[in-house]
C-alpha positions as CSV (number, residue, x, y, z in Angstrom):
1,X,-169.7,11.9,89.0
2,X,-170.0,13.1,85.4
3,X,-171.1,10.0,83.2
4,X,-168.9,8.9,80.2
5,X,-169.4,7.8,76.8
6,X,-168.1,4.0,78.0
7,X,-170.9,4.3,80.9
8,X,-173.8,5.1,78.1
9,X,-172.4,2.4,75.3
10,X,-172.2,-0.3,78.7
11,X,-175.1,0.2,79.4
12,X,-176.8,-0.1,75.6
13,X,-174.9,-3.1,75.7
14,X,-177.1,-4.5,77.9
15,X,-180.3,-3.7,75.7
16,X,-181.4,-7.3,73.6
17,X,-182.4,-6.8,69.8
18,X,-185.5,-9.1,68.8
19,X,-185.1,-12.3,67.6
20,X,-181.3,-13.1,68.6
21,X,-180.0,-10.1,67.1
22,X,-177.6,-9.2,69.4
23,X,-177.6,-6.1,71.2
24,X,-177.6,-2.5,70.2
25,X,-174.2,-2.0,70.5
26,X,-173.1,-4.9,69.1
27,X,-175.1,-4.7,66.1
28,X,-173.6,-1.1,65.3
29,X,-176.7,0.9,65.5
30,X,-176.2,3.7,68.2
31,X,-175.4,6.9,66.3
32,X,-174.6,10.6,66.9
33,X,-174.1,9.4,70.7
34,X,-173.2,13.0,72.8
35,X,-173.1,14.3,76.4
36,X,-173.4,17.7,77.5
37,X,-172.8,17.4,81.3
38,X,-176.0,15.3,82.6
39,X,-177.9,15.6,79.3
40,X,-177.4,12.2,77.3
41,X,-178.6,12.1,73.4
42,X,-178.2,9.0,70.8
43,X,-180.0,8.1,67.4
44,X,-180.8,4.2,66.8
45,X,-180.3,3.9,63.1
46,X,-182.1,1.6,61.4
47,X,-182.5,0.0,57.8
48,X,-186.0,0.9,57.1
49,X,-189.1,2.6,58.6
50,X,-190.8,-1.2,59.2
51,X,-187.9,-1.9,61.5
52,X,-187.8,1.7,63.5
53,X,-192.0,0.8,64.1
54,X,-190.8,-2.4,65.3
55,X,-187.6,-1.6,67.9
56,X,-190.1,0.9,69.9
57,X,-189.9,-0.9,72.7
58,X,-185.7,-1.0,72.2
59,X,-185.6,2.7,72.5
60,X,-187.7,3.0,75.1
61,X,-185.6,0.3,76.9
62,X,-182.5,2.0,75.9
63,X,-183.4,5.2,76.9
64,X,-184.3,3.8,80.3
65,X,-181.2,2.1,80.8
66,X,-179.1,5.3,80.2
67,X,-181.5,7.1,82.4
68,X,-180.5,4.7,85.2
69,X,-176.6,5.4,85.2
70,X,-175.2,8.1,88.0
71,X,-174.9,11.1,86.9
72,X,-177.7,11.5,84.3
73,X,-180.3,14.1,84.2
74,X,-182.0,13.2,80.9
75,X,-182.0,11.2,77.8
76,X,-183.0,11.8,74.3
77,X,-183.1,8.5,72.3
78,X,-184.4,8.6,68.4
79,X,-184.9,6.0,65.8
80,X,-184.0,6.8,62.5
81,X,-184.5,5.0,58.9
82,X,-182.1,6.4,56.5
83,X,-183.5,3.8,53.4
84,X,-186.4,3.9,51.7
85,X,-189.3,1.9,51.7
86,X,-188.5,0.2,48.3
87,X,-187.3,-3.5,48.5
88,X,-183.9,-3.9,48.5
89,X,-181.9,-6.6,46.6
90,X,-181.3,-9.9,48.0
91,X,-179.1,-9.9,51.1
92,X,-175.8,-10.7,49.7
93,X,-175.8,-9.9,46.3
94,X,-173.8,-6.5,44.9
95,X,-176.4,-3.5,43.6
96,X,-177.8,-3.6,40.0
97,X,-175.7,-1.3,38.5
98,X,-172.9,-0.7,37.0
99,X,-170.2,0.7,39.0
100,X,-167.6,2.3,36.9
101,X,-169.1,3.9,33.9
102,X,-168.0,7.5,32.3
103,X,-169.0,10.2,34.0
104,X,-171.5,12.8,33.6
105,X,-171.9,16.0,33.0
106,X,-171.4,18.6,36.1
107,X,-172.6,22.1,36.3
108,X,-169.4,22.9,38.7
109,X,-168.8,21.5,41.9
110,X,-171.6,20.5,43.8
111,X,-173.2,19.7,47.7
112,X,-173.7,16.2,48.4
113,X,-177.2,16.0,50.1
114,X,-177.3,16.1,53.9
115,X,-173.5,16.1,53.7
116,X,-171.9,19.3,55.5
117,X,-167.9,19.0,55.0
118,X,-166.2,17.0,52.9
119,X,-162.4,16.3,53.8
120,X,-159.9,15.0,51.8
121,X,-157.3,12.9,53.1
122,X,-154.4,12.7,50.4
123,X,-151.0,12.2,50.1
124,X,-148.0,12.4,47.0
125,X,-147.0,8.9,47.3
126,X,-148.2,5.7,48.3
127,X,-146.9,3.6,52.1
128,X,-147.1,7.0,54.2
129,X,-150.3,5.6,55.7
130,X,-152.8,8.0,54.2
131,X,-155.8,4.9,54.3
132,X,-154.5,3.8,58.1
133,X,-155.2,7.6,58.9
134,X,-158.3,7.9,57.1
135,X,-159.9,5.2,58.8
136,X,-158.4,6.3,62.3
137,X,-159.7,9.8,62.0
138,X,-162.8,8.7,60.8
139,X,-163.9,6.7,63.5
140,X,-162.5,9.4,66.2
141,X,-164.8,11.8,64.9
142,X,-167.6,9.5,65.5
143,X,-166.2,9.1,69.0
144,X,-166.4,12.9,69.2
145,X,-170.3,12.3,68.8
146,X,-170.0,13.3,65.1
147,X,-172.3,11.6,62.3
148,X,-169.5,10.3,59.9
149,X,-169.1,8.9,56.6
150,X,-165.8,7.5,55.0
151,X,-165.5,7.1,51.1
152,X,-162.4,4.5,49.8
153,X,-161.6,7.1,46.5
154,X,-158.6,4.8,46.5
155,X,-160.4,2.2,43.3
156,X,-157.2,1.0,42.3
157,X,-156.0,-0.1,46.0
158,X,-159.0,0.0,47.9
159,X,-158.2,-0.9,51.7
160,X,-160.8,0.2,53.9
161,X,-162.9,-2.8,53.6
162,X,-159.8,-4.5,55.4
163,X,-159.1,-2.0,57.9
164,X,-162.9,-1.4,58.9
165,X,-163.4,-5.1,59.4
166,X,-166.3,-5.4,57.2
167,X,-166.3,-7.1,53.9
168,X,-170.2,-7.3,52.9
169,X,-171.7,-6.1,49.4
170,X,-174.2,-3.4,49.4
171,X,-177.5,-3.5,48.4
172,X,-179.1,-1.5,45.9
173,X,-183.3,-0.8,46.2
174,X,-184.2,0.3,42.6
175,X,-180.6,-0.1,40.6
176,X,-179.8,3.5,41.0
177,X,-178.9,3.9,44.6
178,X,-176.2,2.2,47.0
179,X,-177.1,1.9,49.9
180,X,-173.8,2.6,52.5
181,X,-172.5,0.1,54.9
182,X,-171.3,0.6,58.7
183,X,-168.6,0.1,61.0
184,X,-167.2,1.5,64.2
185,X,-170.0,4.1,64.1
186,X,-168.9,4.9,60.4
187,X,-171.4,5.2,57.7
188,X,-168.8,3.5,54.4
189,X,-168.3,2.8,51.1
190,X,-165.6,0.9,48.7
191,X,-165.5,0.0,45.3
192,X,-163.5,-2.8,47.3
193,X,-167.3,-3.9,48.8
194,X,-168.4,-4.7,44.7
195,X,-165.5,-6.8,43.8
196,X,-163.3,-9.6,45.1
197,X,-160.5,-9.1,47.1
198,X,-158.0,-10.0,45.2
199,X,-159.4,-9.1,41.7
200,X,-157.8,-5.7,40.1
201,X,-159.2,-3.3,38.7
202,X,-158.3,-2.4,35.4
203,X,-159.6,1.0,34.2
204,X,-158.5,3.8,31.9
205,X,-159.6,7.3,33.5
206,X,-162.8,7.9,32.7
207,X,-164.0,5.0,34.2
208,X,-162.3,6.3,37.4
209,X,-164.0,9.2,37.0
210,X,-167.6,8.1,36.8
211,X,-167.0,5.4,39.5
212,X,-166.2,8.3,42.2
213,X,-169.1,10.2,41.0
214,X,-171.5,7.2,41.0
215,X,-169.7,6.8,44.7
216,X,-170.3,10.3,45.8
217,X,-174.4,10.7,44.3
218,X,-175.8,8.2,44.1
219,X,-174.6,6.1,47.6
220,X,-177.2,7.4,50.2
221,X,-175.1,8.4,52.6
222,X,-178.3,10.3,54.9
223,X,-177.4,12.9,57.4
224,X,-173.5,13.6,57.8
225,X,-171.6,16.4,59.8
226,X,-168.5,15.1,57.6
227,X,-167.4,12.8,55.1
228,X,-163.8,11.7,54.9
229,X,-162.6,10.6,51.6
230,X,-159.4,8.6,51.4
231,X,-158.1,9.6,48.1
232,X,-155.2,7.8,45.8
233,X,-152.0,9.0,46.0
234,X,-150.6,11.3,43.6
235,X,-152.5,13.9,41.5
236,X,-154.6,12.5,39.1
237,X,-157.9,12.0,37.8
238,X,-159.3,11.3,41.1
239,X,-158.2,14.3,42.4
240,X,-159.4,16.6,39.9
241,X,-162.8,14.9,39.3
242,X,-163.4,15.7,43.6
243,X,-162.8,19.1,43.2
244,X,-164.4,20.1,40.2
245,X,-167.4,17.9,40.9
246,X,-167.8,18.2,44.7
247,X,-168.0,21.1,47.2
248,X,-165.5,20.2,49.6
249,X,-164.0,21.5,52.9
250,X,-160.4,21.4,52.3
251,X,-157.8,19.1,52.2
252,X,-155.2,16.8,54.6
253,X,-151.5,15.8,53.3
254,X,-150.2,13.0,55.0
255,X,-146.5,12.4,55.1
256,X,-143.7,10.9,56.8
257,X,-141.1,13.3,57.6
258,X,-138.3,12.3,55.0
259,X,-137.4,14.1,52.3
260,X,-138.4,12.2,49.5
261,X,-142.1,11.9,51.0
262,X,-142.0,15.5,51.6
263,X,-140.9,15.8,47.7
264,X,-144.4,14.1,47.0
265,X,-146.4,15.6,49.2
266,X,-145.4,19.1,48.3
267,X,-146.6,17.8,44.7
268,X,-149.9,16.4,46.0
269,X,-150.3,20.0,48.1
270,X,-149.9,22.3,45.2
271,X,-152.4,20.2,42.7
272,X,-155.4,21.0,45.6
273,X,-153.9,24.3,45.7
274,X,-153.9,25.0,41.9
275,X,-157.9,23.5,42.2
276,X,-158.9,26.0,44.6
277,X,-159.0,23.5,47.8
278,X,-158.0,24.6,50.9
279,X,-155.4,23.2,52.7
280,X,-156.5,22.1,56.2
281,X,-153.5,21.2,57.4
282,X,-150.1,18.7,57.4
283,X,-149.7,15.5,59.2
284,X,-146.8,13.6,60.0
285,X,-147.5,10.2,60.0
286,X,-145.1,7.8,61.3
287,X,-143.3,10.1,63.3
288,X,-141.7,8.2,66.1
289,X,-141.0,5.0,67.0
290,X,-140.8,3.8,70.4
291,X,-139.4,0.2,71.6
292,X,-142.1,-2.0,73.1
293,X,-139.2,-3.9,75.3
294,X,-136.8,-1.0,76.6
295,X,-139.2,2.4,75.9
296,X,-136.4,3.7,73.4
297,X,-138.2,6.6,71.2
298,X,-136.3,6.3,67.5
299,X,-136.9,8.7,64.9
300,X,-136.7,5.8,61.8
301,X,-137.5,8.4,58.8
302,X,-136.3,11.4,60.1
303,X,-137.6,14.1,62.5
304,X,-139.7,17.2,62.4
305,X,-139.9,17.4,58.4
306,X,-143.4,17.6,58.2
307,X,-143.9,20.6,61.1
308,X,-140.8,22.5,59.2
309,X,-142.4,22.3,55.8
310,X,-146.1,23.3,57.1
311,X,-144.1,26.4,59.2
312,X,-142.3,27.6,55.8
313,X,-145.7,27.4,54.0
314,X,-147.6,29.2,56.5
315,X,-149.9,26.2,57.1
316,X,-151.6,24.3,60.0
317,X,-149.7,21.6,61.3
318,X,-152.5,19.2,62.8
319,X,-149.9,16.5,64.6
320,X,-147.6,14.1,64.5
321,X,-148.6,10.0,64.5
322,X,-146.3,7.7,65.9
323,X,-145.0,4.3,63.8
324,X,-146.4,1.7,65.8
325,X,-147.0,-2.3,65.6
326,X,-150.2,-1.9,67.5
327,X,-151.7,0.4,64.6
328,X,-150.5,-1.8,62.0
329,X,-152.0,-5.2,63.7
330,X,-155.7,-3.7,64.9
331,X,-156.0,-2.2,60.7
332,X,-155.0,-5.8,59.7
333,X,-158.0,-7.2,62.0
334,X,-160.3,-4.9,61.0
335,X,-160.5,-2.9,64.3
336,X,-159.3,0.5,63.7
337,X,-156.6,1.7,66.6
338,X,-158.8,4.7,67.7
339,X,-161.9,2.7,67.9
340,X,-160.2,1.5,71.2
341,X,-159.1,2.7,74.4
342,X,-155.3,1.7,73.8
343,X,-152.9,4.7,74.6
344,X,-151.9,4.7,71.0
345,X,-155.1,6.2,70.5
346,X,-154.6,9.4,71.7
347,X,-152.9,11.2,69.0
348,X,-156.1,10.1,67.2
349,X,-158.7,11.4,69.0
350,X,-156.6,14.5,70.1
351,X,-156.6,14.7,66.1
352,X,-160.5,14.7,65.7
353,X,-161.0,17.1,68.9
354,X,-159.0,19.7,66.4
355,X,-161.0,19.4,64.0
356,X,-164.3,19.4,65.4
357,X,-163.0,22.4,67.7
358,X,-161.9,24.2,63.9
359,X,-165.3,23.8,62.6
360,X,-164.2,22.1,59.9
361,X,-165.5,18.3,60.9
């Protein structure tokens, strides 16, 4: 019987942290978990190179734990220390720097160190569910065993603090650098981590600017096979500022399938276009709707729009996302749909397997 990644992340459940600290799986630090038929591999991630000396003895109980599950012919468990050795500010307090100055100058888009794609997830108008995906897709790739990092490039209406469940400030070591924070297997960052919830932001352009490149150089985001960046909707500085700055892989348009979305998103397409960004593909978001009580399947904002506009432009269409209460109530409580096993999941995961099979995530 082939072992499964709920066997491996049962069994690290089991393994105690020092100290009262919960267990590995429950403090978030298993990484880059993947199986290849018997062979079992996961990273223990950990916030500096005293604490990796220290959780030894964790790996090594981990690794025999996994080794113990049927099915399993080897294990490979790591420790890793992504931050330096520098003393870190004061749990609880937000970095020593400014976030939100003008930006800098750029020699043309560049790599983001030890980051290999970039993806952007836009859209041409706001309430298509651009963030809801972002965070969904995110943590499926890190279900797919893929080391993942999400960037909220939405400053004005930053939600992934909300719908990652995690709401802590980062800490800075000298002043200079952020370091990231992590959920659901998601390495993260939000201007909505620095500032109160419900405290706007107020900034003219360049301050937007230098914000996303403070966000994108100078947050250590370590190793990373992607980084998803939930962008703002429509076509403005933050948009331009990604591509011109940063190397990226291409970019996602979310929509709903009506035609006024479609109006937008046709907008938001052609301003990655005109900046020499790929197009990755289309998604239609809220694509069907199906009773809870009587299994009716409704087609609320129309049906098919999305596949027919990706068909006329000779574009991928990478699926359709139903409209569905159980999405809307796990983002509100901070538990991203896909980081569970629900059947609302699927489309999801089915999402990220595209992906990763494309070579693009």
């Amino acid at each position: 019987m082939a072992v499964s990644r709920d066997d491996v992340l049962e069994a690290l459940e089991t393994v105690a942290l020092p100290e009262g600290g919960g267990t590995l799986v429950s403090a978030d630090l298993v990484r880059a978990l993947t199986i290849q038929g018997g062979k079992v591999s996961f990273v223990i991630e950990t916030e500096g190179p005293e604490q990796a000396r220290a959780l030894e003895s964790v790996r090594a109980a981990a690794q025999e734990a996994v080794e113990a599950l049927a099915g399993v012919e080897s294990v490979s468990a790591m420790l890793t220390a992504h931050a330096p050795t520098k003393k870190s500010a004061p749990k609880g307090e937000a970095p020593d720097l400014k976030i939100g100055r003008h930006p800098t100058k750029s020699e043309g888009p560049q790599k983001i160190p030890g980051v290999d794609h970039v993806i952007a997830v836009a859209s041409g108008k706001g309430g298509v569910g651009k963030s809801t995906v972002s965070a969904n897709l995110a943590v499926a790739l890190a279900r797919q065993g893929r080391r993942v990092g999400l960037l909220d490039a939405d400053i004005y209406g930053p939600s992934q603090p909300r719908m990652m469940g995690i709401n802590k400030r980062p800490a800075s070591p000298d002043g200079k650098t952020i370091l990231p924070l992590h959920a659901h297997g998601v390495t993260m960052m939000s201007i909505g981590f620095m500032l109160p919830e419900d405290e706007a932001v107020v900034w003219r352009g360049p301050m937007l600017m230098g914000a996303l490149q403070q966000m994108l150089g100078q947050v250590q985001w370590g190793e990373l096979d992607v980084l998803i960046v939930d962008m703002p909707p429509g076509t403005g500085d933050i948009q331009l500022t990604l591509c011109q700055r940063t190397e990226i892989e291409g970019a996602i348009i979310v929509s709903t399938p009506q035609d006024v979305a479609l109006l937008d998103a046709r907008k938001a397409l052609r301003a990655f276009q005109t900046l020499k960004a790929p197009i990755l593909g289309l998604i239609e978001n809220m694509s069907t709707y199906i009773c809870p009580d009587c299994g009716h399947e409704a087609h609320l904002f129309g049906e098919g729009g999305v596949k027919a506009e990706a068909e006329r432009l000779g574009l991928p269409f990478l699926g359709e996302l139903p409209l569905s209460l159980e999405v809307r109530t796990s983002g509100d409580a901070g538990t991203p749909i896909a980081a569970t096993d629900s059947k609302v999941a699927a489309p999801y995961l089915r999402l990220a397997e595209r992906l990763v099979a494309q070579g693009v995530a």
